[in-house]
N, C-alpha and C positions, 0 to 999 in steps of 0.2 A: 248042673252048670256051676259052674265057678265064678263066681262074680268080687272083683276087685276092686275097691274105694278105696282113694287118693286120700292119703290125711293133708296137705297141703293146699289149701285153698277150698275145697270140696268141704272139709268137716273143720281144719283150724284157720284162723286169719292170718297166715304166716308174716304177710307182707305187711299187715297194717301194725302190727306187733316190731316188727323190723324197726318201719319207720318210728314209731314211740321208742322205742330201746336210741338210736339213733340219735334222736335229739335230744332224750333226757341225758345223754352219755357223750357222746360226739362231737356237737355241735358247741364251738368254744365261744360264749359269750364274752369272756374273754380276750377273744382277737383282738376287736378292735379297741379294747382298753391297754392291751400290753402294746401297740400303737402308737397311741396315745401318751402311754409312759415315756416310750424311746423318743416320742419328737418333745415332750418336753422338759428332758433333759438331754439335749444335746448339745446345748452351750452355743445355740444358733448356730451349728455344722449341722451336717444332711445326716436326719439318723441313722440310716443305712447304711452309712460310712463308719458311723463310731457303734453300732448295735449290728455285725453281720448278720448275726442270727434272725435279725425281722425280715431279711429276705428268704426265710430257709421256713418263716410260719405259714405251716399247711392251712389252711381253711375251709375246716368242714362244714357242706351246707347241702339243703335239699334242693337239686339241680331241676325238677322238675315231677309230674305227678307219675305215680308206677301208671306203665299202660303199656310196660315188657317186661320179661323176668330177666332183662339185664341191669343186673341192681346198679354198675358202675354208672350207668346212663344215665341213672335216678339220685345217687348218693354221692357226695366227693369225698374219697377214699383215695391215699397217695398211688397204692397201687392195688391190685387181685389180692395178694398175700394178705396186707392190711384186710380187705373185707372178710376173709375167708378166717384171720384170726379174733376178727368181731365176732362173728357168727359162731365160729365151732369151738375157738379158746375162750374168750373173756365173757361172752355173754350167751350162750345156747339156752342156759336153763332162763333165762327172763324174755329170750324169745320163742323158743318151741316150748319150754314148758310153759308158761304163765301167758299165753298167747290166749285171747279169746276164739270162743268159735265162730265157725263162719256163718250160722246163722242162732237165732237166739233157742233155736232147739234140736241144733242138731243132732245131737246125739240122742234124745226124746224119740227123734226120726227115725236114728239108725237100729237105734235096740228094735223100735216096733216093727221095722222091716225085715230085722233077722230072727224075730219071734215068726211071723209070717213065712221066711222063704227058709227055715233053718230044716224043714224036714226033706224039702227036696232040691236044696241047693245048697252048696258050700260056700259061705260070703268071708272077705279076711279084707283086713285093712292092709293098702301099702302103703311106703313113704320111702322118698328118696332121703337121706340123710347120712351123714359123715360122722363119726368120731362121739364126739359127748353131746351130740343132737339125739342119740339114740338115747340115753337114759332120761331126756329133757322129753324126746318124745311118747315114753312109756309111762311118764309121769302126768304128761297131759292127757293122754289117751285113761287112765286111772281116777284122775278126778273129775271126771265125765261119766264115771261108773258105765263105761262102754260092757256089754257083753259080749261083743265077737270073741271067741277063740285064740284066733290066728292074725299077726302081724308081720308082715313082711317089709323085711328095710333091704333097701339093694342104693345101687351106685351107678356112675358111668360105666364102672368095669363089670358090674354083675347084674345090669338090665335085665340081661335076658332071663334071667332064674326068674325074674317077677313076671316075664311074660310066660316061663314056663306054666306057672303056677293059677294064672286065670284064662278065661274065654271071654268074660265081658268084661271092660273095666271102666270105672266114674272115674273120669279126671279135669282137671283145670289146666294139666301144664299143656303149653302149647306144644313142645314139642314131644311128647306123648301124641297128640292129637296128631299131628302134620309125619311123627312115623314112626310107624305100628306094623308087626306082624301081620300079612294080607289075612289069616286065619284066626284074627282075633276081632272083635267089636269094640269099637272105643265111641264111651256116650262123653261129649261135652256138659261138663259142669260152668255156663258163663259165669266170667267174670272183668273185671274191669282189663286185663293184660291178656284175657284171650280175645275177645270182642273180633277180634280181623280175622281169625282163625274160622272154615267155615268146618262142619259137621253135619253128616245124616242124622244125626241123634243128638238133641241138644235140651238140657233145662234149665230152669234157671232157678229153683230150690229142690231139696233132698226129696219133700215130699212127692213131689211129681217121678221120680226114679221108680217107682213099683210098678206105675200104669205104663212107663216106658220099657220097664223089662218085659211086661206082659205082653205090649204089641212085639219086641222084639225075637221074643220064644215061638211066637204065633208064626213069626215068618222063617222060624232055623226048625220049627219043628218038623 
């Protein structure tokens, strides 16, 4: 059997890494001192009259706690583009690479489980990821001294190559979960943005995954 593990939430923190890159980079403490400057020197006139540009300060702040993988929901970002050049241009490597894992032994977990299923199962990491997320993510996945083999990075446009490629797969994203191949297994990996999400197959750490494949082999055998 083919068994697929999600590097995004499953094995790395993606989102809580987000959030820290975020504020230590984004978040302009700032704002409200450059403010501050324009109302006092204004000369007692309205400083948005004499400083246009304080109407044009963007204000980046954290909107609220993640509990979707809609980051705009969570982060104020001018627009998609701005996020999308946070993430894959300016900062990939101090988020997908330097991101902690998702639990404090993940990766302890995963080598012991594919020492165990590597003789009669083919295990491979996937990850969805764009651009300079892939060197940020071979990077993390390396100083975890992971053993898998096999990594698989696909997109919106090349999903299905990742579904070609397993029979069961560990994921967190939701929409992985909510749609899927009828000819495939998808175990929920919970987390705090899948929670609403329901699944026949759910856990809620790496280690519990072994005893869940084994009932699940029980029932396709």
């Amino acid at each position: 059997m083919r068994i697929g593990i999600e590097l995004n939430g499953v094995l790395r923190d993606t989102i809580d890494k987000f959030k820290q890159t975020y504020e230590k980079y984004l978040i302009d403490e700032e704002y409200d001192d450059k403010l501050k400057t324009y109302e006092s020197i204004d000369n007692g006139e309205d400083y948005k009259e004499v400083f246009p540009q304080a109407e044009t300060l963007f204000k980046y702040e954290v909107l609220s706690e993640v509990d979707s993988m809609d980051l705009l929901k969570h982060f104020a970002f001018p627009n998609n583009d701005e996020l999308y050049n946070f993430m894959y241009q300016e900062f990939p490597m101090q988020i997908f690479g330097h991101a902690p894992s998702a639990e404090m032994a993940s990766f302890n977990d995963l080598n012991d489980l594919y020492i165990k299923l590597r003789d009669g199962h083919d295990l491979l990491i996937v990850s969805d990821e764009i651009g300079k997320s892939k060197p940020a993510s071979l990077f993390f996945i390396s100083k975890f001294g992971c053993l898998l083999e096999k990594v698989k990075f696909y997109s919106n446009q090349t999903i299905k190559s990742m579904w070609d490629e397993v029979d069961v797969l560990l994921t967190a994203n939701p929409d992985l979960l909510l749609n899927y191949p009828q000819n495939k297994i998808v175990v929920k990996y919970e987390t705090k943005y899948n929670k609403h999400v329901s699944s026949p197959y759910t856990i809620y750490s790496l280690k519990e995954f072994e005893s869940m494949l084994e009932n699940i082999l029980k029932q396709y055998s």
